[in-house]
VEXBA-644610 format. One line per 5 residues: number of its first residue (from 1); their letters; for each residue x, y, z of N, C-alpha, C, O. Coordinates in Angstrom, 3 decimals. Layout:
<sites>
NUM) A) X/Y/Z/X/Y/Z/X/Y/Z/X/Y/Z | ...
</sites>
This chain:
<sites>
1) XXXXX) 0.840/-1.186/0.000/0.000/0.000/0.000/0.878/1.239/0.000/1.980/1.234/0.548 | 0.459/2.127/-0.520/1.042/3.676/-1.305/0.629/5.041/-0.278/-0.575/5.289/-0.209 | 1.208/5.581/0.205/0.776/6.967/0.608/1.307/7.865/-0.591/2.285/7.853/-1.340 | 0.267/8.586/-0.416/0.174/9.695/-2.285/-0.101/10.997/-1.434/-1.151/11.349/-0.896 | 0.969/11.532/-1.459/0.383/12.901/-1.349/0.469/14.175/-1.997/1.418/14.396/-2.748
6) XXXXX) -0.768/15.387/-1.711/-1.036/15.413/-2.838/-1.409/17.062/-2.552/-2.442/17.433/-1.994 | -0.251/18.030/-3.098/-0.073/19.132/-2.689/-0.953/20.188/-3.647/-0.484/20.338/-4.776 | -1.729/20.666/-3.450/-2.750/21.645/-4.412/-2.422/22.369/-5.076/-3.057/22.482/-6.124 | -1.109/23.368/-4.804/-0.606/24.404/-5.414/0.814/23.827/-6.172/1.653/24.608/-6.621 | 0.950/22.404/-6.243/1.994/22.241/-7.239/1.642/22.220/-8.839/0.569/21.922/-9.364
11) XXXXX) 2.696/22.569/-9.369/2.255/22.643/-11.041/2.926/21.091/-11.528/3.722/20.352/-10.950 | 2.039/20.937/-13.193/2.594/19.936/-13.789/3.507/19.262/-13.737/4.369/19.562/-14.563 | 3.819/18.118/-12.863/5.026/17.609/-13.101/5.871/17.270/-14.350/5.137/16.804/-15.222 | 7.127/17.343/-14.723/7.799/16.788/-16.141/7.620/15.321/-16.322/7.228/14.837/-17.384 | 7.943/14.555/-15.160/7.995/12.942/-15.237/7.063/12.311/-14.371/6.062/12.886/-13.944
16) XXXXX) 7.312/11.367/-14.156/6.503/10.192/-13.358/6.862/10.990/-11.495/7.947/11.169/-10.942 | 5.595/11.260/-11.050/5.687/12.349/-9.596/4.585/11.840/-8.807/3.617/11.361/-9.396 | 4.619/11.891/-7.440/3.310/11.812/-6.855/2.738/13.083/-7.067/1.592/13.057/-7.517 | 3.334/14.400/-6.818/2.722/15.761/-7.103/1.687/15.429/-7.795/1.663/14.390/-8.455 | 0.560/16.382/-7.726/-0.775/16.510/-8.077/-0.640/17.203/-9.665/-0.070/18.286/-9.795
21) XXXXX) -1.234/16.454/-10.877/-1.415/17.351/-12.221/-2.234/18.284/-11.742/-3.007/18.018/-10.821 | -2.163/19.676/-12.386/-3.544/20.693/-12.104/-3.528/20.830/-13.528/-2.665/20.996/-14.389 | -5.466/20.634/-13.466/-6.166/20.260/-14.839/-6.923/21.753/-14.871/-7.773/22.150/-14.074 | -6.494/22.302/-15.763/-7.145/24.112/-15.961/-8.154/23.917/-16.574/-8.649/22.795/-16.681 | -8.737/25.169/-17.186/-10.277/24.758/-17.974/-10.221/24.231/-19.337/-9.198/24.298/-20.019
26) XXXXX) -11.486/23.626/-19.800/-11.266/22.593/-20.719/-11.230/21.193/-20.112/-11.122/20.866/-18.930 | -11.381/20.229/-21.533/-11.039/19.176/-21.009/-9.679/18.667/-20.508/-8.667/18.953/-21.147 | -9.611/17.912/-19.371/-8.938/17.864/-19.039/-8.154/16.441/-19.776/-8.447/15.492/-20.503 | -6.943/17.029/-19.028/-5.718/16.114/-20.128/-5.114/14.762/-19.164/-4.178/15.153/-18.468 | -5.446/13.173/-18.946/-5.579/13.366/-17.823/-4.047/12.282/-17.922/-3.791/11.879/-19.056
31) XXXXX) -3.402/11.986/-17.156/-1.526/11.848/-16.729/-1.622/10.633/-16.216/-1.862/10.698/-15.010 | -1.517/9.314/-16.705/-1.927/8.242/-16.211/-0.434/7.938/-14.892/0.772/7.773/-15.072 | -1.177/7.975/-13.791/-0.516/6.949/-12.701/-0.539/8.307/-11.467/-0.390/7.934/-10.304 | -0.773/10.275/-11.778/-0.734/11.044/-11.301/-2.287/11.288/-10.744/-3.338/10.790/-11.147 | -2.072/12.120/-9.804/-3.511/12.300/-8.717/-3.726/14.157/-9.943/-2.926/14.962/-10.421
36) XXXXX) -4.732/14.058/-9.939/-5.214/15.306/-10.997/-5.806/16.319/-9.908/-6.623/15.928/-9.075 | -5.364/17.606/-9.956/-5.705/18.820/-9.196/-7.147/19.328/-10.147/-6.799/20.065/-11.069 | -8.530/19.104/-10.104/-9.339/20.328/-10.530/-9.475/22.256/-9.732/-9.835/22.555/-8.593 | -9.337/22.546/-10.086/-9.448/23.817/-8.895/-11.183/24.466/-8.919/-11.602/25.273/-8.090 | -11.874/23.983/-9.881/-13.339/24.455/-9.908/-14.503/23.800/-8.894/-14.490/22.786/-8.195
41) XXXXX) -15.121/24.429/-9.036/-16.278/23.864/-8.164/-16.877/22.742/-9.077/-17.105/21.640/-8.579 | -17.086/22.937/-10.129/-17.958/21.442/-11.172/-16.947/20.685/-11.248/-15.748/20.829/-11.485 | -17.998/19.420/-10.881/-17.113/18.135/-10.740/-15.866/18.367/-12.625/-16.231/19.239/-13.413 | -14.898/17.708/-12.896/-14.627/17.940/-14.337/-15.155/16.396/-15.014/-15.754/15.400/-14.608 | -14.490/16.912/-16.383/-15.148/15.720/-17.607/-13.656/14.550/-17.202/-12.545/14.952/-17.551
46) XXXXX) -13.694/14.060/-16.947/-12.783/12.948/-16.902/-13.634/11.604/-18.319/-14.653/11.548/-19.008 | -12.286/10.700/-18.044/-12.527/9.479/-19.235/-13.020/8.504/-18.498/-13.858/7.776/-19.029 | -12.648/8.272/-17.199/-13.198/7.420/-16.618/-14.445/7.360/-16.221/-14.744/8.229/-15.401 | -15.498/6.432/-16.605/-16.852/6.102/-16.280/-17.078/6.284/-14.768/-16.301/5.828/-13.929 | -18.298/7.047/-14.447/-18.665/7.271/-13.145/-19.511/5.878/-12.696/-20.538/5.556/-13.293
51) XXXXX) -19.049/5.218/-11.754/-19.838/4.221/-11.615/-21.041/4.215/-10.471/-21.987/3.429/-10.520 | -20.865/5.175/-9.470/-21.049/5.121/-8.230/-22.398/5.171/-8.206/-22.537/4.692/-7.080 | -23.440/5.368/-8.553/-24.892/5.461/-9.403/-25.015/3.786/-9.444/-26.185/3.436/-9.599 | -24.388/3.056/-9.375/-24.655/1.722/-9.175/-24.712/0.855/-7.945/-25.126/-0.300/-7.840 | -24.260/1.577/-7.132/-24.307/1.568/-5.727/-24.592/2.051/-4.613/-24.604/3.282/-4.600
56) XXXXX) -24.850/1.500/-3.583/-25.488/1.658/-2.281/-24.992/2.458/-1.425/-24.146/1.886/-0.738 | -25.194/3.893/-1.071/-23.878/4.597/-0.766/-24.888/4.602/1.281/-26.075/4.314/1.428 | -24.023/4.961/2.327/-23.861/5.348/3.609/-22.563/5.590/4.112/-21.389/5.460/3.764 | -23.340/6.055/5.221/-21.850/7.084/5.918/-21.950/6.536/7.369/-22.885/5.810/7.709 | -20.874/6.938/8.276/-21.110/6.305/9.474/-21.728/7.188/10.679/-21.974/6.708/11.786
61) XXXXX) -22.005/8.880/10.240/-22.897/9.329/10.732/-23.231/10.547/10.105/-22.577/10.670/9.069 | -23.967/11.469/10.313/-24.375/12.373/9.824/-25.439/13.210/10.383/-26.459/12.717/10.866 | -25.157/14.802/10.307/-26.224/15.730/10.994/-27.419/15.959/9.702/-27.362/15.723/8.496 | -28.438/16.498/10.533/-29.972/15.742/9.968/-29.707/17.073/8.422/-29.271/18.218/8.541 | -30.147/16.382/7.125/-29.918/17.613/6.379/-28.454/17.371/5.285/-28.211/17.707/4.126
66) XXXXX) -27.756/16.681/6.257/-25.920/16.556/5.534/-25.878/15.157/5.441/-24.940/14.615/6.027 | -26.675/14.450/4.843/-26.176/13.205/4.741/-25.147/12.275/3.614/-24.251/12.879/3.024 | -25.268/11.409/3.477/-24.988/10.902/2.172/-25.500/11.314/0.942/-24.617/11.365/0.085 | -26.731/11.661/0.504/-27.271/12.516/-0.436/-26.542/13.405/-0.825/-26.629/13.812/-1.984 | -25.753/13.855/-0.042/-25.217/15.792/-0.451/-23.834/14.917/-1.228/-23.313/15.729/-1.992
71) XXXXX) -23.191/13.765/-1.280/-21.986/13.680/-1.628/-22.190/13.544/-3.266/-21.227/13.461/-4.028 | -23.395/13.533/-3.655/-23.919/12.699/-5.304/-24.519/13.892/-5.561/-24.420/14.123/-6.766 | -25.074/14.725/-5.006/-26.002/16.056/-5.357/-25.285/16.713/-6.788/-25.974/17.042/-7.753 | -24.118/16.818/-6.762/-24.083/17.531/-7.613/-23.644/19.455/-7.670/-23.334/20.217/-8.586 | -23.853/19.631/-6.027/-24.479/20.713/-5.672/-23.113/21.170/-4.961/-22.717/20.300/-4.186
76) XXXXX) -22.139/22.510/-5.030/-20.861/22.391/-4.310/-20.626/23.191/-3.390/-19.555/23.610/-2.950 | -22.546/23.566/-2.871/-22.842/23.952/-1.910/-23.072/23.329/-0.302/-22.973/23.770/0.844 | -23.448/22.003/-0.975/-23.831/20.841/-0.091/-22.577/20.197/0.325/-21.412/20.388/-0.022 | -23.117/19.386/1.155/-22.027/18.535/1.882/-22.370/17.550/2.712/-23.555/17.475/3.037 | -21.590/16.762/3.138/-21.780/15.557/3.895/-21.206/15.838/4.883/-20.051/16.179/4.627
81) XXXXX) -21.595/15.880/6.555/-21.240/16.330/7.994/-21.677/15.572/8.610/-22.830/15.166/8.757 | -20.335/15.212/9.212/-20.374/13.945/10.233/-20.870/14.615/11.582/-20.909/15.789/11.950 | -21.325/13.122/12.324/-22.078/13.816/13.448/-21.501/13.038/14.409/-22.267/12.987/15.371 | -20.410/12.348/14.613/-19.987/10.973/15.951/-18.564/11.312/15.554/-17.867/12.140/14.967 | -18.547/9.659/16.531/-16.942/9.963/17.183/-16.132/9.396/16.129/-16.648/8.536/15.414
86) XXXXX) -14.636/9.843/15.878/-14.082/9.780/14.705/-13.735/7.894/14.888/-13.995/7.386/15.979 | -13.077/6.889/13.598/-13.039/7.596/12.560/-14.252/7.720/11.676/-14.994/6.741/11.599 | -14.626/9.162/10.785/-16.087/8.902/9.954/-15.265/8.354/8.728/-14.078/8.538/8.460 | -16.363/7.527/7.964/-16.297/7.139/6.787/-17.540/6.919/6.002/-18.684/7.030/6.444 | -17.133/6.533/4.562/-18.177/6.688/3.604/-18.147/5.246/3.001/-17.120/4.823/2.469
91) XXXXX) -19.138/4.593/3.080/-18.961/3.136/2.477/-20.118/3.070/1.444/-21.302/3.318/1.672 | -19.278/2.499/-0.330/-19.807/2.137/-1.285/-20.222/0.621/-1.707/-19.562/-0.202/-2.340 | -21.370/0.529/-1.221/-21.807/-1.033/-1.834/-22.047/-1.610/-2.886/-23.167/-1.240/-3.238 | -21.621/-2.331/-3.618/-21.983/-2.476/-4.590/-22.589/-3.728/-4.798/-22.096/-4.688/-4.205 | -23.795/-3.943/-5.700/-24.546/-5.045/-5.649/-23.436/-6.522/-6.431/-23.738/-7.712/-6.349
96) XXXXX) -22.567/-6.135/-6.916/-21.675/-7.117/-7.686/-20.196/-6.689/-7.740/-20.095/-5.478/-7.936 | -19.216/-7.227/-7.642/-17.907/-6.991/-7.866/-17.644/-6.682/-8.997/-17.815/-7.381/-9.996 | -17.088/-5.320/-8.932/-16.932/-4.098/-10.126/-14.948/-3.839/-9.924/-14.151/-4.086/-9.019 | -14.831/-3.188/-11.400/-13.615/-2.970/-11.436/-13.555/-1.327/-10.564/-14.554/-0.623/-10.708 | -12.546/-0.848/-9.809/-12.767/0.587/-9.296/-11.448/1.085/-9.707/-10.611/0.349/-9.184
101) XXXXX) -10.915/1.951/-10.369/-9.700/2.665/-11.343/-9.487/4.157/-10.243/-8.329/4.510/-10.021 | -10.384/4.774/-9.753/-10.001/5.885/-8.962/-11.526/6.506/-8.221/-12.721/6.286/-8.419 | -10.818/7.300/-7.372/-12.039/7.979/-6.736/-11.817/9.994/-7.052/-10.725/10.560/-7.023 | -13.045/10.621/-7.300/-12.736/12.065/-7.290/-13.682/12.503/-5.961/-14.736/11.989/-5.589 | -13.074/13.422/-5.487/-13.548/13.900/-4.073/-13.024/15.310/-4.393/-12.030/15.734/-4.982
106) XXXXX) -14.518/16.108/-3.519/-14.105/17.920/-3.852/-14.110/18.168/-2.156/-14.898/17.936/-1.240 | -13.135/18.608/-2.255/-12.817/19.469/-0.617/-12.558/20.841/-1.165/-12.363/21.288/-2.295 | -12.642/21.448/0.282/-12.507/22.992/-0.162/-12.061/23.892/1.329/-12.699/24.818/1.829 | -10.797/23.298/1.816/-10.168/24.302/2.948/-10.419/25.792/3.045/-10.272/26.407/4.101 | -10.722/26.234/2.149/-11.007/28.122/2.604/-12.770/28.189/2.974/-13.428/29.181/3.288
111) XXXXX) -13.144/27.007/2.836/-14.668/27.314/3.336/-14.636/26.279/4.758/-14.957/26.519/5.923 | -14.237/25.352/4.267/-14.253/24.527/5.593/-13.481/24.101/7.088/-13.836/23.382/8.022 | -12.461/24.777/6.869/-11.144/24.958/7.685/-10.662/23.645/8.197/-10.135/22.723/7.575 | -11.018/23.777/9.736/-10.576/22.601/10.820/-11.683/21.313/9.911/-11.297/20.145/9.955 | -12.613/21.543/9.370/-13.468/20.592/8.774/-13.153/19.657/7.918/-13.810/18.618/7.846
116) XXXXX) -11.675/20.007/6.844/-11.153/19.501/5.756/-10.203/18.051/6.238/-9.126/18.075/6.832 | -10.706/17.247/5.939/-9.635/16.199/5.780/-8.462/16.113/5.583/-8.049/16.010/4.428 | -7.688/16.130/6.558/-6.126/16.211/5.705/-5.458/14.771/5.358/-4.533/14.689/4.549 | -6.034/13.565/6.076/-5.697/12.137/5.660/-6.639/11.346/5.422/-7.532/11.253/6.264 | -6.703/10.501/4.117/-7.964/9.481/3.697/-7.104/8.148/3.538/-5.960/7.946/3.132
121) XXXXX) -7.841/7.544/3.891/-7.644/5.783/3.750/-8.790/5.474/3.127/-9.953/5.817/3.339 | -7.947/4.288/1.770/-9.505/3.857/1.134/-9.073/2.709/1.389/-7.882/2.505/1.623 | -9.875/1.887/1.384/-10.116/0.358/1.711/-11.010/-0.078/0.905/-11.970/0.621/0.584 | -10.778/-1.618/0.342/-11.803/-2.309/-0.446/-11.907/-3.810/0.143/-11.416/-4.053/1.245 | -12.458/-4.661/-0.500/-13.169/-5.898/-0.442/-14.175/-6.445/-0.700/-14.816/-5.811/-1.539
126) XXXXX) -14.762/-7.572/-0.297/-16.155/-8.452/-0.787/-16.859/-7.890/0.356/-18.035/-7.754/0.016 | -16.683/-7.498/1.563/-18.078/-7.205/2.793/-17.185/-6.406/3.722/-15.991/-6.201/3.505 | -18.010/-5.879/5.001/-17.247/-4.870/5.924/-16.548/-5.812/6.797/-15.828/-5.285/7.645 | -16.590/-6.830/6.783/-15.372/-7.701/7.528/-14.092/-7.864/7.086/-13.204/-8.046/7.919 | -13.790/-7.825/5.686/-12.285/-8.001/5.105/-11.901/-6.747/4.470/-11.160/-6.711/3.488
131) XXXXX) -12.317/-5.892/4.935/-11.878/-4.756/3.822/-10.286/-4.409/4.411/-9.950/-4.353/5.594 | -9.374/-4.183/3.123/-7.942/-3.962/3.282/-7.602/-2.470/2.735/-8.266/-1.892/1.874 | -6.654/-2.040/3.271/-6.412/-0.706/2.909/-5.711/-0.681/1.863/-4.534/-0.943/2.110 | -6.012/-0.394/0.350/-5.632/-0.078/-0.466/-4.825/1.033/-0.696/-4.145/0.740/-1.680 | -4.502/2.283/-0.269/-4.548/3.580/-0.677/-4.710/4.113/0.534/-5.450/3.581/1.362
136) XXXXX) -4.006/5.276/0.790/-3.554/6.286/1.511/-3.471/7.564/0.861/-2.866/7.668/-0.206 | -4.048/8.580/1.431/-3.912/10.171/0.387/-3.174/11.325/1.370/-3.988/11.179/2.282 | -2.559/12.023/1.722/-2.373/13.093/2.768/-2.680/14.226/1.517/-2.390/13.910/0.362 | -3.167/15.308/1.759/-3.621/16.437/1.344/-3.553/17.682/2.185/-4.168/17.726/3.250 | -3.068/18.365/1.897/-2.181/20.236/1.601/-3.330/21.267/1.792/-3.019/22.274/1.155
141) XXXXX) -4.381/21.408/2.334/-5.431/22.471/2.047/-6.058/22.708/1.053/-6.287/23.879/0.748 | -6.553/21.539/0.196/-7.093/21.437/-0.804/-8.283/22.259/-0.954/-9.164/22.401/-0.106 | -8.230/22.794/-2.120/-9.404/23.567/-2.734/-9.581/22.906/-4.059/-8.740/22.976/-4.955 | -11.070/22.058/-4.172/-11.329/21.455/-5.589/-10.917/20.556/-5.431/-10.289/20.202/-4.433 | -11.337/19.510/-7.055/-11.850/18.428/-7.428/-10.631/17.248/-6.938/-10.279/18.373/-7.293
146) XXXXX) -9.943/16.521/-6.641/-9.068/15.787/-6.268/-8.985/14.124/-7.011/-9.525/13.350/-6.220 | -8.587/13.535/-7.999/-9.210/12.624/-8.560/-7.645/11.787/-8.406/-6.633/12.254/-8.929 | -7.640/10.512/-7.620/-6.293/9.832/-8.122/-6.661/8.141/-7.688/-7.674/7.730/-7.123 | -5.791/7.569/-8.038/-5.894/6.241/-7.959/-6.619/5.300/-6.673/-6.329/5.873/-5.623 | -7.434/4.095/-6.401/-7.817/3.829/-5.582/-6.028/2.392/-5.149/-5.667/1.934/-4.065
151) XXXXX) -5.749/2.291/-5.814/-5.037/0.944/-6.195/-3.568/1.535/-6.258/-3.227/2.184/-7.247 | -2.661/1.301/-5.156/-1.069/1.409/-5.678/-0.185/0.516/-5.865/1.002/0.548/-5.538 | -0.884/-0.461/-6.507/0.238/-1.950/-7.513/-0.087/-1.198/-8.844/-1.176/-0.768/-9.223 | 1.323/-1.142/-9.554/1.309/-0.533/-10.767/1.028/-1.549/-12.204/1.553/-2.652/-12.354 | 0.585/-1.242/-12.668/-0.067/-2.252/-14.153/1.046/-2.803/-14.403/2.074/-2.807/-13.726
156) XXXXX) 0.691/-3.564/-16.007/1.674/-4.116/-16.792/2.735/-3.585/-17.355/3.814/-4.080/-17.681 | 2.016/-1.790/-17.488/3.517/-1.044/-18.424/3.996/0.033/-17.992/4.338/0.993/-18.682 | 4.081/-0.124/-16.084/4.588/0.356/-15.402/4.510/1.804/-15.407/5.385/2.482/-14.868 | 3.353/2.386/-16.080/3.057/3.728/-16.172/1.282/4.273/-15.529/0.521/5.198/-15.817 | 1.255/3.529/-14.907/-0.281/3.471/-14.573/-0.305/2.431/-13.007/0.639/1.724/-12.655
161) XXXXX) -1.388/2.556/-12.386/-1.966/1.639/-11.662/-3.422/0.434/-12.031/-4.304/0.621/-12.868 | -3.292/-0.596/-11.237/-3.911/-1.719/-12.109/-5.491/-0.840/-10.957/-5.513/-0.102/-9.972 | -6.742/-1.612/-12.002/-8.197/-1.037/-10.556/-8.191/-2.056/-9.908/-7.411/-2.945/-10.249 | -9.078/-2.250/-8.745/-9.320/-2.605/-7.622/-10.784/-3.317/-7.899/-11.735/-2.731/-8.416 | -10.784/-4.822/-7.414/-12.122/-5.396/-8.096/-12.463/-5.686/-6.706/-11.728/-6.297/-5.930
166) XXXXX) -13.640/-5.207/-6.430/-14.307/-5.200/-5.299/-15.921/-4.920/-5.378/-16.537/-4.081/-6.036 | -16.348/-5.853/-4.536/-18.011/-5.149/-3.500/-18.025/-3.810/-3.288/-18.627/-2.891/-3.843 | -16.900/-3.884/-1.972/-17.261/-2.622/-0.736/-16.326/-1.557/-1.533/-15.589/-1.967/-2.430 | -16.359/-0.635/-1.300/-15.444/0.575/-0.982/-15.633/1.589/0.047/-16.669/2.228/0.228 | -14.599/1.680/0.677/-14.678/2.466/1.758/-13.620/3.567/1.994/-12.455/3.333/2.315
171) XXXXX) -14.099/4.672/1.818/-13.119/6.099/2.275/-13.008/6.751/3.644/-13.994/7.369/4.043 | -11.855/6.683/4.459/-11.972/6.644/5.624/-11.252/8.145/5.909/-10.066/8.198/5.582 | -11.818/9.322/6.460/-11.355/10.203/6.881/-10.150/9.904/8.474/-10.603/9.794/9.614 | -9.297/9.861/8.282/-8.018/9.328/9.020/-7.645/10.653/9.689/-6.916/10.401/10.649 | -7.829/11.776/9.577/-7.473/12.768/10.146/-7.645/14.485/9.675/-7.391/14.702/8.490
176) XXXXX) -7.887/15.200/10.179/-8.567/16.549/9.093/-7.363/17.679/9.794/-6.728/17.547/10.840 | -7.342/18.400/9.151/-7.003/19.880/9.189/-6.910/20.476/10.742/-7.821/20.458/11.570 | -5.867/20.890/10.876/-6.341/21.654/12.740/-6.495/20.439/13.485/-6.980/20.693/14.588 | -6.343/19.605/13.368/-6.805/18.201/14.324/-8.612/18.091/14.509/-9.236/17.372/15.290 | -9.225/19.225/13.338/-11.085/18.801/13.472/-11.427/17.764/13.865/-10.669/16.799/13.768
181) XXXXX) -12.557/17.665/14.375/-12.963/16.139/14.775/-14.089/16.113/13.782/-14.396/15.058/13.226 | -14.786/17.372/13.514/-15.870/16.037/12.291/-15.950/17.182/10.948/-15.962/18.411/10.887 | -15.994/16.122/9.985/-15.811/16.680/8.701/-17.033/16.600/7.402/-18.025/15.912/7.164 | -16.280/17.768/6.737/-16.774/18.193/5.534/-16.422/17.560/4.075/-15.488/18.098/3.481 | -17.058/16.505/3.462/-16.928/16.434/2.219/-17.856/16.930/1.068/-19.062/16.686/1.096
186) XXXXX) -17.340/17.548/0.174/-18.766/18.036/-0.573/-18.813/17.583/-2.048/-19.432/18.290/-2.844 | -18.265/16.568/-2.427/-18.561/15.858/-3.653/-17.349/14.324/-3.547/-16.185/14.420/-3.160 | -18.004/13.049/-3.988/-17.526/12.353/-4.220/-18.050/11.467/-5.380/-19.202/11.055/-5.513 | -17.027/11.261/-6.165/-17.317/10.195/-7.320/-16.236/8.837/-7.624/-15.027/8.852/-7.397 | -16.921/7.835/-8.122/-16.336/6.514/-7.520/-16.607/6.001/-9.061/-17.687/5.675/-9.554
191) XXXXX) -15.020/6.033/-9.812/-14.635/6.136/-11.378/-14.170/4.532/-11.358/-13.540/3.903/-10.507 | -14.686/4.161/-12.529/-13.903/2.659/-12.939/-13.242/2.993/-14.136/-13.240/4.139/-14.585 | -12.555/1.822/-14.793/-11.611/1.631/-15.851/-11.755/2.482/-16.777/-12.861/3.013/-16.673 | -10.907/3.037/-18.013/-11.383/3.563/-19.029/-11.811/2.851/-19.871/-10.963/1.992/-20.112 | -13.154/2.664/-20.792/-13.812/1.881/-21.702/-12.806/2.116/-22.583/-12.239/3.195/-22.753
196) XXXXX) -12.543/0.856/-23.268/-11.776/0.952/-24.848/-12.473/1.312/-25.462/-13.644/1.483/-25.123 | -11.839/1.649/-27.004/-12.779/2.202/-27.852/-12.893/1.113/-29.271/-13.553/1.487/-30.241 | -12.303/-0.026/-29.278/-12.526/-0.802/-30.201/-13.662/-1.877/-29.535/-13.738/-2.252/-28.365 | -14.407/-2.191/-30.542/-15.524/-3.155/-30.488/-15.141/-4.857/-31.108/-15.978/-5.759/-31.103 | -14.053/-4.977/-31.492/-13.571/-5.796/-32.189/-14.127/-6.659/-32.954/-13.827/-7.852/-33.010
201) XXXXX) -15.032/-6.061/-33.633/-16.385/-6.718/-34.205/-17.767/-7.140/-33.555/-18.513/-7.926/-34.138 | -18.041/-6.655/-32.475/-19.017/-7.159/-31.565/-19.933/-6.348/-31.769/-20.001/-5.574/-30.814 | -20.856/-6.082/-32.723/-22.363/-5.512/-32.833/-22.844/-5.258/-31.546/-23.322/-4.133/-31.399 | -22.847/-5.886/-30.719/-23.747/-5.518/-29.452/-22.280/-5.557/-27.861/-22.118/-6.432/-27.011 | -21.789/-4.712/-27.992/-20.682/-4.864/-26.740/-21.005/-4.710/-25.863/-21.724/-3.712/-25.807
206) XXXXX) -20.833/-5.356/-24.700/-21.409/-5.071/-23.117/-20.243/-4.291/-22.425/-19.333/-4.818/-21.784 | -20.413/-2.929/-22.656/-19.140/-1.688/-22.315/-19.454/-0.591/-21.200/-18.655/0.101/-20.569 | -20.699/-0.629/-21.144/-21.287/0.209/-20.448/-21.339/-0.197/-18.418/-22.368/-0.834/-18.192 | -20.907/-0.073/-17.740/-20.738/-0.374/-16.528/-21.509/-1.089/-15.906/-21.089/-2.035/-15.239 | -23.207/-0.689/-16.024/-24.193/-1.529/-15.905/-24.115/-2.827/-16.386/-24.054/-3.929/-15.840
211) XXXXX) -24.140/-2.206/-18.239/-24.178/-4.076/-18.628/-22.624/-5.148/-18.084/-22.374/-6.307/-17.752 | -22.115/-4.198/-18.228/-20.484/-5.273/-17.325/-21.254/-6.189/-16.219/-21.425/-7.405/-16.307 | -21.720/-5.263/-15.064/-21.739/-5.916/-13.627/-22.933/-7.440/-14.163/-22.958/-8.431/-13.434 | -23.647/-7.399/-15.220/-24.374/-8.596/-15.876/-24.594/-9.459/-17.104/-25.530/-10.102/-17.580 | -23.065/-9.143/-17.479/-22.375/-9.716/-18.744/-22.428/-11.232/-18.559/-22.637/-11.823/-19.618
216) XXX) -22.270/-12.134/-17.314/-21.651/-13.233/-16.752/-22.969/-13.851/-16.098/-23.331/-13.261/-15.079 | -23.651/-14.797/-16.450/-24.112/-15.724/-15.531/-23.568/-16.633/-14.802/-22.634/-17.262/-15.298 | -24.077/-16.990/-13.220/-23.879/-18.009/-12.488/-24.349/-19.173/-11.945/-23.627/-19.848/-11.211
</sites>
């Protein structure tokens, strides 16, 4: 397992860096194996398929109003506010074992202060009994979109990370800003693989994330 950390105000790296890409306006250009800086409030256009719409999302607490809802809203007004004793986390269920390629999460330190997360642990597995920590993030006072790998075993061509085939996913706020005790997230999205773009003759391809998770009978 990888600690990535992931400084807001660094620029483009030249080579292979943990430093954060910052993706300006436009589409973004995106740096395979690097954690991508958005600085806007709208989530950005990434390549990777949003999957998280396929799953069962809860949190481990929440004040009445800030729940899990506010993390999918859309809205980068809203937010998700924990209401108990640390650590809070956000757990993604998924009805079938899915490929998971990265997670994007919007924090925003100049609105939220002591509230901001400064350490995340993601964890995956088949149920909340085996989940293993995949991924480690430390984060700099982030303002905006934050998108980087869930998975730090690197692929086949050593320029990328391989995804993470799992049920659960779980993002664990490990520690915030100021030593806060309960926190502010205000957007999260839970990205799988990039779809190829060849069909290799297949009239009807099952490419779409949905049809994946029921490509396979058992």
């Amino acid at each position: 397992m990888a600690t990535t950390n992931i400084t807001t105000t660094a620029p483009i790296p030249a080579g292979p860096s943990t430093a954060a890409a910052v993706v300006q306006n436009g589409p973004p250009i995106p740096r395979d194996g690097l954690p991508l800086m958005h600085p806007a409030r709208t989530p950005p256009v990434l390549p990777w398929p949003d999957i998280g719409h396929l799953a069962k999302w809860s949190v481990s607490s929440y004040k009445f109003g800030f729940g899990a809802e506010c993390l999918r809203d859309g809205d980068p007004d809203t937010f998700w506010h924990s209401d108990g004793p640390q650590p809070h986390f956000i757990t993604v269920d998924f009805p079938r074992k899915v490929a998971i390629q990265k997670i994007s999460i919007f924090l925003s330190w100049p609105q939220d202060d002591s509230y901001t997360p400064s350490t995340l642990a993601i964890r995956a597995g088949t149920g909340p009994s085996d989940l293993q920590d995949v991924r480690v993030a430390t984060l700099e006072k982030p303002d905006g979109w934050i998108t980087f790998d869930v998975s730090s075993e690197p692929n086949e061509d050593g320029n990328s990370f391989k995804p993470v085939h799992a049920y659960v996913l779980q993002v664990i706020v490990v520690q915030n800003h100021m030593s806060g005790k309960d926190t502010h997230i205000r957007g999260l999205r839970v990205l799988g693989p990039q779809e190829e773009d060849t069909t290799d003759g297949d009239h009807f391809p099952w490419k779409s994330p949905d049809f994946k998770m029921y490509e396979r009978l058992r």
